[in-house]
C-alpha positions in Angstrom: 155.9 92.0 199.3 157.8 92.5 202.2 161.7 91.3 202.4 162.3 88.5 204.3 165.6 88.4 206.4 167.3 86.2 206.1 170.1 84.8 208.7 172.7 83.5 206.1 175.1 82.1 208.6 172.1 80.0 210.0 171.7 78.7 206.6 175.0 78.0 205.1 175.6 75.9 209.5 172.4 73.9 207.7 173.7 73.0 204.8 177.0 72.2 205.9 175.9 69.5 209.0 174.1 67.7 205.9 171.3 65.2 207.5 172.5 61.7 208.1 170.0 59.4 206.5 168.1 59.9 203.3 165.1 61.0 205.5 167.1 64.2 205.7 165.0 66.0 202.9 165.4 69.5 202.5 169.5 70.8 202.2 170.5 68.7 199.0 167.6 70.3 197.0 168.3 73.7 196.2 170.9 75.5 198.4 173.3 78.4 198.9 176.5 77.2 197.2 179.5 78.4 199.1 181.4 80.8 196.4 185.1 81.8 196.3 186.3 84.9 195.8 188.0 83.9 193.0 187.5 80.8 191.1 190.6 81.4 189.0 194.6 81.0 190.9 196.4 78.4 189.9 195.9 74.9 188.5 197.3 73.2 192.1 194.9 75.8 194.1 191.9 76.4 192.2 188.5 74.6 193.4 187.5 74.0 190.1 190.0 72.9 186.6 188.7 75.8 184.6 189.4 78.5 186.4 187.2 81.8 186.4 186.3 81.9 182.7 188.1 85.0 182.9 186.4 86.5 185.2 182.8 86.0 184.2 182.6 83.0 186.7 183.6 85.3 189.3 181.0 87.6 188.6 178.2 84.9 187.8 178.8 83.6 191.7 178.7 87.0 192.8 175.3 87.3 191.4 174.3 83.4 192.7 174.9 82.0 189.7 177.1 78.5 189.8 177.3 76.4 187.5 179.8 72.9 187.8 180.6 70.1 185.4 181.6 66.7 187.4 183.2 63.8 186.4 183.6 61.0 188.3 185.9 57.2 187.2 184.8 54.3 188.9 187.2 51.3 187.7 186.6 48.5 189.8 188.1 44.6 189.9 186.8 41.7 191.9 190.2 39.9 192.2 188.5 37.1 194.1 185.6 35.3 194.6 181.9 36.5 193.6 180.4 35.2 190.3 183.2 35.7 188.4 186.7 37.8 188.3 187.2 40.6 186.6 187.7 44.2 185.9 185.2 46.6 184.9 184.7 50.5 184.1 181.9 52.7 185.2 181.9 56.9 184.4 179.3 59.6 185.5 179.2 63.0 184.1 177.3 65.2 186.0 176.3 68.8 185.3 174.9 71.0 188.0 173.3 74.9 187.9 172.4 76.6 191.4 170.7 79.8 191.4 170.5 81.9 194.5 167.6 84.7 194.2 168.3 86.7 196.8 172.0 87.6 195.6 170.7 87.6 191.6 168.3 90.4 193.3 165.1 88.9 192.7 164.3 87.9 195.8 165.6 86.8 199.5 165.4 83.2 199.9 164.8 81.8 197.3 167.0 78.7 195.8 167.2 76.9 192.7 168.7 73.7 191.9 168.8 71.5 188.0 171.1 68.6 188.0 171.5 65.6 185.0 173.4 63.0 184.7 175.2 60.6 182.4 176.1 57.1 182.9 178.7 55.2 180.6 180.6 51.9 180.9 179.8 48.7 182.9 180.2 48.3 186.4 181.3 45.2 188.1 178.4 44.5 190.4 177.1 41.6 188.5 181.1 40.2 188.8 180.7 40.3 192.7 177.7 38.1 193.2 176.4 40.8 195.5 172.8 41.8 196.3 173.4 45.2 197.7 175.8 46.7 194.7 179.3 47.6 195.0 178.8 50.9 193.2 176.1 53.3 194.2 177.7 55.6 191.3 176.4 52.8 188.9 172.6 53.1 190.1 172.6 56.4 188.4 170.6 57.4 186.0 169.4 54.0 186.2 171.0 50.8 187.3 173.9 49.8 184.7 172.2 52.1 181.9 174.3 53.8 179.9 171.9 57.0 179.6 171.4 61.0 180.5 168.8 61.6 183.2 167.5 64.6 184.6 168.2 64.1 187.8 167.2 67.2 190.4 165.2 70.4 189.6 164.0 71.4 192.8 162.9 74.9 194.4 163.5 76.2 197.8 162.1 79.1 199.2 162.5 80.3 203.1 159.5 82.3 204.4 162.1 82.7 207.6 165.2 81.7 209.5 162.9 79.1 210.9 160.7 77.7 208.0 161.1 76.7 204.0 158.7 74.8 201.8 160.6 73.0 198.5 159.6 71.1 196.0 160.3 69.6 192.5 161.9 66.5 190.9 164.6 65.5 194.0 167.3 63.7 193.4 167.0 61.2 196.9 170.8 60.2 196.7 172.0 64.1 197.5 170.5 63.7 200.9 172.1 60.9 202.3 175.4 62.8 202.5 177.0 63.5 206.1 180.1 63.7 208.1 181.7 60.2 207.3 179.4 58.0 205.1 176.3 58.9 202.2 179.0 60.5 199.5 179.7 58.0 197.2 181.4 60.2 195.6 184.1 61.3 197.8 183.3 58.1 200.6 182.1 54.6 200.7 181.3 53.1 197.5 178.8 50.1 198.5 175.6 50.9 198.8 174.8 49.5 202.2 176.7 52.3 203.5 174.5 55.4 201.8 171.5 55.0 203.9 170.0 51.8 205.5 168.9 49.5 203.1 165.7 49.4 204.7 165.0 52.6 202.7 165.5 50.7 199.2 161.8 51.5 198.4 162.3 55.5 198.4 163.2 56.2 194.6 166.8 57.8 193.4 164.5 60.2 192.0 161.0 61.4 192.0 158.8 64.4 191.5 157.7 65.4 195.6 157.8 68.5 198.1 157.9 69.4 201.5 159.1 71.1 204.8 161.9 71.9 206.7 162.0 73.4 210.2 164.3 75.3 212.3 163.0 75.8 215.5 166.8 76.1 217.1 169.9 76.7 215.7 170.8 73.0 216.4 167.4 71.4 215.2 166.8 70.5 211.9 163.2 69.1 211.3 162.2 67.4 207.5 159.3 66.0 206.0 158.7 65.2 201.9 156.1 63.8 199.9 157.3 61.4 197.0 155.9 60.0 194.1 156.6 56.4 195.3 157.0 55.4 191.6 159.5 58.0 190.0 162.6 57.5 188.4 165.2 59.4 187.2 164.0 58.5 183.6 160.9 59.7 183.6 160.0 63.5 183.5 155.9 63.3 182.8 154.4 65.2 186.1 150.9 64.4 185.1 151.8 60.8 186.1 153.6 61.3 189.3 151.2 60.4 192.5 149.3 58.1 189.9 149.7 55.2 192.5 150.0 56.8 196.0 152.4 58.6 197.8 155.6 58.3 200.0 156.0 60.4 203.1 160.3 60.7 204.5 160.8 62.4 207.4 163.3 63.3 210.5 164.7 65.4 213.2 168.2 65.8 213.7 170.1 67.3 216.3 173.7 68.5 216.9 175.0 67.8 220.1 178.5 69.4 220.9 180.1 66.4 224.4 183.1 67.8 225.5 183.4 70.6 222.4 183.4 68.1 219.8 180.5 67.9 217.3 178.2 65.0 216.9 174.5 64.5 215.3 171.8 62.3 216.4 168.8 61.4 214.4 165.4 59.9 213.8 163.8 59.1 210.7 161.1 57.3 208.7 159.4 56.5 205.6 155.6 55.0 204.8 154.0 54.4 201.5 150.3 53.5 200.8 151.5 52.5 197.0 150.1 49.2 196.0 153.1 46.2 196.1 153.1 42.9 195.5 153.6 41.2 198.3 156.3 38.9 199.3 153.6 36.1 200.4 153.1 35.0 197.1 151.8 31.3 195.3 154.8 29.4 194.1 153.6 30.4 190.4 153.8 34.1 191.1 157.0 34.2 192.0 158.5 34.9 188.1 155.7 37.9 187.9 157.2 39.4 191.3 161.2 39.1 190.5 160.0 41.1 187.4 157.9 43.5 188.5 159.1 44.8 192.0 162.2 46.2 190.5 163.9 47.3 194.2 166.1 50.4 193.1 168.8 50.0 196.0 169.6 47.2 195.1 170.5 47.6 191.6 167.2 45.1 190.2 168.2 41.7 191.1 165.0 39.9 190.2 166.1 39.2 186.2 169.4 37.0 188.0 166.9 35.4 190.2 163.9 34.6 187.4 166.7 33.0 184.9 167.6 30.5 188.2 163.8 30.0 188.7 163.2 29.5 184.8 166.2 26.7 184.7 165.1 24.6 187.9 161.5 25.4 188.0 159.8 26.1 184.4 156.3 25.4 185.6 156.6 28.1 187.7 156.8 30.5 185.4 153.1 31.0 184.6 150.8 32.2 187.1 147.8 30.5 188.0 146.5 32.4 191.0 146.0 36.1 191.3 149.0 38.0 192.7 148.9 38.9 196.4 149.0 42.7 197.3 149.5 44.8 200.2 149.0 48.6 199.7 151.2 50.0 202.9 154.8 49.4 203.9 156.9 51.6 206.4 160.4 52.1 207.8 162.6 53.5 210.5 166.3 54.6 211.6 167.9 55.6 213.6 171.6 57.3 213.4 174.6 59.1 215.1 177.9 60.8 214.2 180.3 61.7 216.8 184.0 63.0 216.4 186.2 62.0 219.6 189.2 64.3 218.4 189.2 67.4 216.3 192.1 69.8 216.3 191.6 72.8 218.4 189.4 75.0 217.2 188.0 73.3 214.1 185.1 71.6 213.6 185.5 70.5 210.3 188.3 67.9 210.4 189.2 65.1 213.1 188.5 62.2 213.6 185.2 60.0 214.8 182.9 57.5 214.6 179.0 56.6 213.1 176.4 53.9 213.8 173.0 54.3 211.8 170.3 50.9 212.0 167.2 51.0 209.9 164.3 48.6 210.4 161.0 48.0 208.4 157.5 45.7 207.9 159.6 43.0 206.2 156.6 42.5 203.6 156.6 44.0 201.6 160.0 45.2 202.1 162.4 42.3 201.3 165.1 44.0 203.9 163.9 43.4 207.2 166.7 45.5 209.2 170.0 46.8 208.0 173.3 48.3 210.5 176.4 50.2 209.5 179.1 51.0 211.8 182.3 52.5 211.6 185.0 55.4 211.9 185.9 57.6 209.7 188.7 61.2 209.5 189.2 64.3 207.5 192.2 66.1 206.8 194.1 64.2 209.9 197.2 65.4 208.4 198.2 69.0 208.9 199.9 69.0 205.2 196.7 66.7 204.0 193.7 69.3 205.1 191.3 67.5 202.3 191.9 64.2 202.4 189.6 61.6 204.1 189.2 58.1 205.1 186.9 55.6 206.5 186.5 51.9 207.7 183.4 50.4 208.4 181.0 47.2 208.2 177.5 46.6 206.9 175.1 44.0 207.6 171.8 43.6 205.7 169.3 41.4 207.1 166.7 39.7 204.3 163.0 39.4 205.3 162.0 35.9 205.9 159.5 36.1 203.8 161.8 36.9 200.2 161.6 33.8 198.1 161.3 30.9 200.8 160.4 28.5 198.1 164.1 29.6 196.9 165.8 29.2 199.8 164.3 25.9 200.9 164.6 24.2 197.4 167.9 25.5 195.8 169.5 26.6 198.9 170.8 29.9 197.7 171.0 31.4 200.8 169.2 35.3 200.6 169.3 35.7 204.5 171.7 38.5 205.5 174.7 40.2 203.0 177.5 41.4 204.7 180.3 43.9 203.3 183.6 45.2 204.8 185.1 48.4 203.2 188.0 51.0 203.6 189.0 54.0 201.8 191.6 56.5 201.3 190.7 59.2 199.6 193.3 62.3 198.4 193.4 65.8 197.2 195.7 65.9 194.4 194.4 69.5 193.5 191.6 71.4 194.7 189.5 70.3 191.5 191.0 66.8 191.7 190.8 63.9 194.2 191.6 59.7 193.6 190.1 57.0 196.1 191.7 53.7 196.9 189.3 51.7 197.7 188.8 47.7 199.2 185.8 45.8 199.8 185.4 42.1 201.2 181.6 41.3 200.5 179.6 37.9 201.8 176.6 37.6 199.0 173.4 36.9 200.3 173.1 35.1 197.3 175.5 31.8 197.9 174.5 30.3 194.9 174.8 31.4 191.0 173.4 29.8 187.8 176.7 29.0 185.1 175.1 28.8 181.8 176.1 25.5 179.9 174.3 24.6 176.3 174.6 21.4 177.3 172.9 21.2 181.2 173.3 24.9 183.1 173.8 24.3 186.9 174.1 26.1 190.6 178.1 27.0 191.7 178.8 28.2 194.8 179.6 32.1 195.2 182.2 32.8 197.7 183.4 36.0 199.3 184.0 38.3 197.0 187.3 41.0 197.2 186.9 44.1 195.1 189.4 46.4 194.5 188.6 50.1 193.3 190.2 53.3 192.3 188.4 56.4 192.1 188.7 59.5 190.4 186.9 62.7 190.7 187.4 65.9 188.8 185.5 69.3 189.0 185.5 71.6 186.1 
């Protein structure tokens, strides 16, 4: 077979733009991995705790070969407000192997990419009284599931500088990340501020495949094909597609006003998986809360079925046949644009973000979603890793989730709106800590306080959540 070549600064310019909405498919996946020439140095310098491994690290990554052990703390307290105060503890370990063919001289092009991870503790999201959680590090493997999950094992091969198939189990959370927002675990921690939440229907993960295209050096063009149904709990290929598929794609650009880099893009997602609908009969609303399990927003329906089965018991059996609808789609759009970078670096400085996503309202239960915000890295010459951001989300309900609800209980479930800031700081090259603040106004005003003697409706008022992060590479 002939050699392909392959332009490897063109590449690792890919990877590092990233692709600002999760529509971004391919450069999470399976992708060179920038290597050192030394892993080892000393404990304040080193990019990861344990060093070289005397020197067999060194000469794995020479060959392609890294492998990384994570571990990220997610403490969080909702000091006021929300259902209830209270501190809570949420960990991930995560464990990550990237092969690159080429340099283990296989072949050129070629990239491989297996990723688990493990969730412990219990995270405060049910504390806040929010819809969209406070945590995206808690979704993973599986909302507030203490459990090990196979995450990502994906394949990437580039047939030329211009064109790469993939495919694989994907891990849909990698490909959110960007300049200032989509890392939860280095950036904002809500959830509203990884993608729009208008893309709460794409799985965290799912078995899928797809294309990428670079027709110029500052085009990046995606499309991938998801099993609409996966999780990152279930590893059985023969029963991914079973119920239809899920098509994500965009086109990004990098645009460069006045020297300083920006991105603009354009994305999507459509599904011809059969849903339930959100135009249901009153007594199918139980069957829906239970069965549309909404990944993005961390299953809400058990918290909204236990408010249904205390006012409206005779609800809770169905009597008519469920409604369905078997297509649903989305859209968003997105930009990132620094407005100061030191000279000569386009890595660091400072800038500002604006992504809106909008979809068919039914049966997606988000009808349109906005971030906005700024955010900086490494403003200070003496802080060159360090990053921050401020920014607000707003998440607009469809008017067709749960009217009956609404109208008879009055709990609100029209728009959510969160406010959060970050610092976060190098302590060591292998080891960063986030301060983080969120203000967060529930779409969900109203909360059921179980009583043995007559359980009732409180208001939930803005909640204020307080976090601390810490990350640590090994």
């Amino acid at each position: 077979m002939r050699a392909v070549s392959m332009s490897k600064s063109l590449i690792m310019r890919m990877f590092a733009l990233g692709l600002p909405s999760l529509a971004a498919t391919a450069p999470a996946l399976a992708q060179p991995v920038e290597v050192p020439p030394t892993w080892g140095g000393d404990f304040w310098s080193r990019t990861r705790a344990t060093g070289s491994w005397g020197g067999v690290r060194d000469e794995l990554g020479k060959k392609g070969v890294v492998f990384d052990a994570d571990l990220l703390l997610t403490p969080q307290d909702v000091v006021s407000g929300g259902r209830s105060t209270g501190a809570e503890f949420w960990g991930n370990a995560d464990l990550t192997l990237n092969i690159d063919t080429g340099k283990l001289g296989l072949w050129p092009g070629g990239f491989f990419k297996l990723s688990s991870d493990s969730g412990f503790g219990t995270n405060a999201y049910s504390n806040s009284g929010a819809i969209v959680p406070v945590n995206s590090a808690a979704l993973i493997p599986a909302p507030n599931d203490r459990t090990t999950a196979l995450m990502n094992a994906t394949f990437m091969q580039f047939l030329s500088t211009k064109f790469g198939l993939f495919l694989g189990k994907i891990n849909t959370l990698d490909l959110a990340k960007q300049e200032f927002y989509g890392d939860y675990s280095t950036q904002f921690q809500n959830t509203a501020f990884l993608t729009p939440m208008t893309l709460q229907q794409v799985p965290l993960s799912a078995f899928g495949g797809g294309v990428i295209g670079l027709p110029t050096e500052d085009i990046i063009l995606s499309v991938v094909a998801l099993d609409p149904s996966g999780t990152p709990t279930s590893n059985d290929l023969g029963n991914a597609f079973k119920d239809g598929a899920m098509a994500v794609g965009s086109g990004q650009v990098t645009i460069k006003p006045f020297g300083l880099v920006g991105h603009q893009s354009l994305g999507f997602s459509w599904s011809d998986k059969e849903r339930l609908s959100l135009n249901q009969d009153r007594t199918n609303i139980a069957r829906f809360l239970l069965t549309e399990k909404f990944p993005r927003l961390g299953n809400p329906g058990p918290i909204l079925e236990r408010i249904l089965a205390r006012f409206f018991p005779g609800l809770l059996v169905p009597v008519q046949p469920a409604n369905r609808t078997s297509r649903t789609w989305s859209a968003n759009y997105s930009f990132d644009q620094y407005f100061w970078q030191p000279e000569g670096d386009s890595k660091h400085g400072m800038g500002a973000f604006f992504e809106f996503g909008a979809s068919d309202g039914n049966p997606n239960p988000i009808k349109y979603a906005f971030i906005v915000g700024i955010g900086g890295k490494g403003m200070l010459p003496s802080r060159g890793d360090d990053s921050f951001g401020i920014a607000f989300a707003h998440t607009k309900f469809s008017s067709e989730f749960l009217p009956f609800l609404r109208q008879r209980l009055d709990l609100g479930l029209e728009h959510e709106n969160a406010v959060e800031m970050y610092y976060n700081a190098s302590i060591t090259k292998s080891l960063s800590a986030t301060g983080d603040l969120q203000i967060v106004d529930s779409a969900l005003n109203k909360t059921l306080v179980e009583s043995s003697v007559r359980p009732s409706l409180t208001n939930v008022s803005t909640a204020v959540v307080l976090g601390l992060r810490l990350r640590a590479r090994f």
